[in-house]
PARO-651323 format. One record per residue (C-alpha): residue in one letter; x, z, y; residue number from 1. Coordinates in Angstrom, 2 decimals, decimal comma. Each point is the difference from the previous one (the first is absolute). Layout:
! PARO-651323
(site "A"; (X; Z; Y); NUM);
...
//
This chain:
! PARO-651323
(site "X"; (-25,93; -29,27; -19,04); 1);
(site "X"; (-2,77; 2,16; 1,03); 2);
(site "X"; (-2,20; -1,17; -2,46); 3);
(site "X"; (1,89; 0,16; -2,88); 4);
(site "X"; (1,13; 3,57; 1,02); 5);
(site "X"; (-4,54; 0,66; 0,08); 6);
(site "X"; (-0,23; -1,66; -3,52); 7);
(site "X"; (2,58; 2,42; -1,46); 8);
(site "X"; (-1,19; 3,32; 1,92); 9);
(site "X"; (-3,35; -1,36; -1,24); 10);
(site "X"; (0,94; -0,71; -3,44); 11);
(site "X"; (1,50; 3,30; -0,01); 12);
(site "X"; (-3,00; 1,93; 1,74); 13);
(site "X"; (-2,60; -1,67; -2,78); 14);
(site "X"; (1,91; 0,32; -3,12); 15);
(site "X"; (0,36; 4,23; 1,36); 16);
(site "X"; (-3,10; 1,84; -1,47); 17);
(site "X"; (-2,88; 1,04; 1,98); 18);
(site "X"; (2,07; 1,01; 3,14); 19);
(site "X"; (1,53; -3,39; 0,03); 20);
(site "X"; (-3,23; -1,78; -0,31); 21);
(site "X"; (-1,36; 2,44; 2,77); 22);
(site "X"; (2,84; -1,03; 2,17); 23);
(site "X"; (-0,52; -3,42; -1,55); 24);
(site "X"; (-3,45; 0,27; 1,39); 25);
(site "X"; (0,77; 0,99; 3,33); 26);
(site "X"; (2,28; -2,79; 0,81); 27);
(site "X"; (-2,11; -2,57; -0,97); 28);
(site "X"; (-2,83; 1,96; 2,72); 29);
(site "X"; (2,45; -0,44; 2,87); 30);
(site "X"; (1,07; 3,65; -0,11); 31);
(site "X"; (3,63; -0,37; 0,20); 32);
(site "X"; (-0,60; -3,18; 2,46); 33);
(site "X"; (-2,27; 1,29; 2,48); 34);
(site "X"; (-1,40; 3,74; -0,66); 35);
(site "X"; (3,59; 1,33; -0,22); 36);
(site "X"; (1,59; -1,63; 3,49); 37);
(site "X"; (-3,53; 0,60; 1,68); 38);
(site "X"; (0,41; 4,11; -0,52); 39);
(site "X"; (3,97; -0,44; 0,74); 40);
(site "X"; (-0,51; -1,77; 2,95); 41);
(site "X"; (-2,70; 1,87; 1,02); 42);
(site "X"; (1,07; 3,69; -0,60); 43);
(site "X"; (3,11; -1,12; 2,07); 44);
(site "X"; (-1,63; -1,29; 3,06); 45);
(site "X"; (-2,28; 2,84; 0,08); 46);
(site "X"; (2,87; 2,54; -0,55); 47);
(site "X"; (2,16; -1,72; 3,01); 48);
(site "X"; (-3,34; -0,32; 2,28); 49);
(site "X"; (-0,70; 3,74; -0,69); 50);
(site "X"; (3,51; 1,33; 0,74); 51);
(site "X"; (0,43; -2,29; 3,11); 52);
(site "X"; (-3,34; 0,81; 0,97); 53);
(site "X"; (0,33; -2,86; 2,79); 54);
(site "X"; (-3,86; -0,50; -0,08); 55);
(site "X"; (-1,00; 4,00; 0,32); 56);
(site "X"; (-1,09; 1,73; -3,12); 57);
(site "X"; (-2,92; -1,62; -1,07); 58);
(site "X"; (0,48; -0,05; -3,63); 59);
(site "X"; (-2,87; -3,19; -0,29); 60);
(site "X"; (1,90; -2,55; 2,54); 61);
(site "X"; (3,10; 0,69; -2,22); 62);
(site "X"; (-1,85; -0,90; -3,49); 63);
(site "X"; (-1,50; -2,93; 1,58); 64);
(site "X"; (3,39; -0,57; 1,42); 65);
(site "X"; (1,35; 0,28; -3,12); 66);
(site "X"; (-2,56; -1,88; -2,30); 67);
(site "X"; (0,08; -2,78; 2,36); 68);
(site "X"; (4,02; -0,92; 0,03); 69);
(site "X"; (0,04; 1,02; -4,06); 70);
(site "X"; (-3,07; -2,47; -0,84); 71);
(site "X"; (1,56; -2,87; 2,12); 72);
(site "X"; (3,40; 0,90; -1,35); 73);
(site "X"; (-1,40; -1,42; -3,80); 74);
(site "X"; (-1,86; -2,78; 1,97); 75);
(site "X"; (2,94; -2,16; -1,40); 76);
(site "X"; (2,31; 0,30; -2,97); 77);
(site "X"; (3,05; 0,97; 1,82); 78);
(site "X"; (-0,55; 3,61; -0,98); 79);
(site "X"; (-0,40; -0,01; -3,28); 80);
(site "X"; (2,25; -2,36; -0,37); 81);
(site "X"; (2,87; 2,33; 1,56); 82);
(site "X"; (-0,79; 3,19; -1,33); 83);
(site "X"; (-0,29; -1,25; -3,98); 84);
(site "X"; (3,43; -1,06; 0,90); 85);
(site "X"; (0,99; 2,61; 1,58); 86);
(site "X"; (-1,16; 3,14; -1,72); 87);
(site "X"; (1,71; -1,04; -3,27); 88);
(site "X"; (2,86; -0,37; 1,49); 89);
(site "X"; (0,03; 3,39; 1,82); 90);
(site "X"; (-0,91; 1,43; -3,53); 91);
(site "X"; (3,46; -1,60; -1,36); 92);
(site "X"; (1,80; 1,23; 2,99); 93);
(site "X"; (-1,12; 3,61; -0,38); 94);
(site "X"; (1,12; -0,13; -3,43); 95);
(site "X"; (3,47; -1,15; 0,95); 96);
(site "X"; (0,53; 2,90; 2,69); 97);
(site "X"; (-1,75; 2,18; -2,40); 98);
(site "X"; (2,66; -0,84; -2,88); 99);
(site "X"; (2,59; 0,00; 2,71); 100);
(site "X"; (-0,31; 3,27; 0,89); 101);
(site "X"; (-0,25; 1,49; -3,34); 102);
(site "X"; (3,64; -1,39; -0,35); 103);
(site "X"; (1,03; 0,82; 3,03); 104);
(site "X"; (-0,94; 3,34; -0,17); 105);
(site "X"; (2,54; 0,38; -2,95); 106);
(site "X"; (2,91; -0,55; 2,57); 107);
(site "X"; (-1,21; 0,68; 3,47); 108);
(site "X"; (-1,84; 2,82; 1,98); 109);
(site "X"; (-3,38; -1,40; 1,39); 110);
(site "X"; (0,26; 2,80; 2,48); 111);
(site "X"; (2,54; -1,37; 1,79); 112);
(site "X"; (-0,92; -2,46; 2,95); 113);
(site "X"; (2,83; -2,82; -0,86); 114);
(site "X"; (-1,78; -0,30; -3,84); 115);
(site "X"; (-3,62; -0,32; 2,17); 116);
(site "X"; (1,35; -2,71; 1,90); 117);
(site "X"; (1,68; -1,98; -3,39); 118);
(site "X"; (-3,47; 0,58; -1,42); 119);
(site "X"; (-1,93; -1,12; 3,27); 120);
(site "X"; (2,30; -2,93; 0,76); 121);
(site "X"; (-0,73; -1,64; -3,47); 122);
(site "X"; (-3,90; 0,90; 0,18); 123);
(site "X"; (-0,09; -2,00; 3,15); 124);
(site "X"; (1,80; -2,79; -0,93); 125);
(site "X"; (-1,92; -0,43; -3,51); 126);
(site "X"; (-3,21; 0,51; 2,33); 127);
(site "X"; (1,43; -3,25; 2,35); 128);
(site "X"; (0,68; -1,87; -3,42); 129);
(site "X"; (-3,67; 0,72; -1,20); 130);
(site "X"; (-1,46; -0,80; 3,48); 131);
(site "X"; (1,75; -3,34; 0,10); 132);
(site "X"; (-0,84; -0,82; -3,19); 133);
(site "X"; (-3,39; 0,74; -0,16); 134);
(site "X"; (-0,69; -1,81; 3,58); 135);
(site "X"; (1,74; -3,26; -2,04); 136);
(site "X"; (-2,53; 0,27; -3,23); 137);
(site "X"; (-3,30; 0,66; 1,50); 138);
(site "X"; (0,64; -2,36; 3,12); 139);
(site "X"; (1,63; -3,10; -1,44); 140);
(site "X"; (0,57; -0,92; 4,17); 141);
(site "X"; (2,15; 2,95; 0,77); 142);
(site "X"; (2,81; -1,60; -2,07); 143);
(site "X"; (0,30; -1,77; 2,87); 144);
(site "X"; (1,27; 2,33; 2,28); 145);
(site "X"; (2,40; 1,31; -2,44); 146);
(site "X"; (1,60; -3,71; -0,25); 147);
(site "X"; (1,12; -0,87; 3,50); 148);
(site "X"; (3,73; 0,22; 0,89); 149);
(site "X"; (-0,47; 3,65; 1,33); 150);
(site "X"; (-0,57; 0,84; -3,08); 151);
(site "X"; (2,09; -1,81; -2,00); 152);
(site "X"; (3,23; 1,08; 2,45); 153);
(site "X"; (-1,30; 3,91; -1,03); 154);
(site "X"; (0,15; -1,07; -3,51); 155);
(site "X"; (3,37; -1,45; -0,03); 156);
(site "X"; (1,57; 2,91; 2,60); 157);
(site "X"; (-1,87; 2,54; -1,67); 158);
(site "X"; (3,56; 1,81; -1,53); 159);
(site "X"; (0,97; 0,26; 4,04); 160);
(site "X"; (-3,43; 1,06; 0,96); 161);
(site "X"; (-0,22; 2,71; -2,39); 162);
(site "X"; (3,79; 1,14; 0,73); 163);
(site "X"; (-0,68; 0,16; 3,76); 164);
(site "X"; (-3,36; 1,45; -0,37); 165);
(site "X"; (1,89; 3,34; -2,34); 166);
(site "X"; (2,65; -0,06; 2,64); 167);
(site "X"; (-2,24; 0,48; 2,78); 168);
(site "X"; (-1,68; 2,70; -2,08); 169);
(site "X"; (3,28; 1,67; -0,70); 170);
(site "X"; (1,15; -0,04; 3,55); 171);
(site "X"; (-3,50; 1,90; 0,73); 172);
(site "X"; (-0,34; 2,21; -2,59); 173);
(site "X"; (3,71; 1,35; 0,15); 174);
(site "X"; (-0,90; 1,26; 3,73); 175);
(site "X"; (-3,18; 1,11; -1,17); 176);
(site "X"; (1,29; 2,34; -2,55); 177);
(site "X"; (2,49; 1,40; 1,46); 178);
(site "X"; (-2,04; 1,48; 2,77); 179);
(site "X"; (-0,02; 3,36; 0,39); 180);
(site "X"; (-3,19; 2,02; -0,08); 181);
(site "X"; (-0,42; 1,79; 3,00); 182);
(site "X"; (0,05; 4,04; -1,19); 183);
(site "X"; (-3,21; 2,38; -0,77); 184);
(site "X"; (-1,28; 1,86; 2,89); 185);
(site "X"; (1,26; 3,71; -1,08); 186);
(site "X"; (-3,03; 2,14; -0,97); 187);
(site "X"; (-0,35; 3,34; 1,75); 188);
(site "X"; (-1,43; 3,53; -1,31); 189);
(site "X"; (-1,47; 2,27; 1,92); 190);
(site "X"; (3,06; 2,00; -1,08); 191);
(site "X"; (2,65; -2,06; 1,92); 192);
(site "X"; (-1,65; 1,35; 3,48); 193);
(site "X"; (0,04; 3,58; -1,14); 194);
(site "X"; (3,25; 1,59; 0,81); 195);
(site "X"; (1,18; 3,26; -1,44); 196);
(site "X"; (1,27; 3,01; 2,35); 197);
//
C-alpha cells in the first residue's frame, strides 16, 4: 500500500510546476526519508537533554548526545517508515478536529470546560486510531499483536468497554464539578485599619 500511496504523491508532486519538481527533487535525495527525521529526532533529544539537564550544562555532550541517538535512529528503515505513515495521517486528523470545531462552534461555547473535554476525548481517540494504524502499515509484524485473543475479546466487547469507560468518567467528573472553590482571600486597604473618631 505504501508504495502505491509514493507513486501517486509522486505523480502528483512531478506533474506540479517547479515547486512540485523541487519537492519532486528532494524526495528522490532522501530528504523526506532521512534529512527530515534526522533534525526531528535530533532537535527533540537535544531539547529533552537540555531541559533535564541530567548530564550538567554542557551544551557539546548534549549535541553529541543528540547526533549520536538521531544518526543511529535512521540506521534502519523503521523511522522513515513510521513517520511517512504517520505524519499524513496526523495531517488528516488535524483537518477533521479543525472542521469539527468550526461546526461545533456554531452550537457550543469552546469556553466552557465540558466542550474541551468532547473536543479532547475525540482528538485522543483519533490519535489511538492513527497510532495503531500506522504501527500496522509500516511494520507488517505488529499486526500480530493486534490479532491475539486479547485483542480480538476488546474488539468484540468494545460497546461495554466504551460504556464502562464514560461511566467511570461520569462518576468522576460529576464530583469533580461540583466542587466548590474555596473563596478569595478578602483584599484589605490601608483604609479598613483607619478608624474615624
Amino acid at each position: 500500500m505504501l508504495t502505491g500511496v509514493l507513486n501517486l504523491a509522486t505523480y502528483g508532486i512531478s506533474s506540479g510546476g517547479a515547486f512540485g519538481n523541487l519537492l519532486y527533487q528532494l524526495e528522490t535525495l532522501g530528504f523526506f526519508s532521512y534529512v527530515l527525521p534526522f533534525l526531528m529526532i535530533f532537535a527533540i533529544v537535544f531539547a529533552i537533554l537540555e531541559k533535564v539537564q541530567f548530564l550538567g550544562t554542557n551544551k557539546m555532550v548534549n549535541v553529541i548526545l543528540s547526533l549520536a541517538v538521531s544518526l543511529m535512529a535512521l540506521q534502519f528503515q523503521f523511522v522513515s517508515y513510521f513517520f511517512a505513515e504517520i505524519f499524513p495521517r496526523m495531517g488528516v486528523l488535524l483537518s477533521v478536529i479543525l472542521v469539527s470545531m468550526i461546526l461545533l462552534g456554531l452550537f457550543f461555547d469552546f469556553k466552557k470546560k465540558g466542550t474541551k473535554l468532547v473536543v479532547g476525548g475525540l482528538t485522543f481517540v483519533g490519535f489511538v486510531v492513527i497510532l495503531l494504524q500506522s504501527f500496522s502499515e509500516a511494520f507488517p509484524w505488529s499486526a500480530d499483536i493486534f490479532s491475539g485473543p486479547a485483542w480480538w475479546w476488546i474488539q468484540n466487547n468494545a460497546g461495554t468497554i466504551f460504556t464502562f469507560v464514560l461511566l467511570f468518567g461520569v462518576l468522576i467528573g460529576i464530583p469533580m464539578a461540583g466542587r466548590n472553590k474555596p473563596p478569595k482571600p478578602k483584599k484589605f486597604a490601608l483604609t479598613d485599619f483607619v478608624t474615624e473618631d
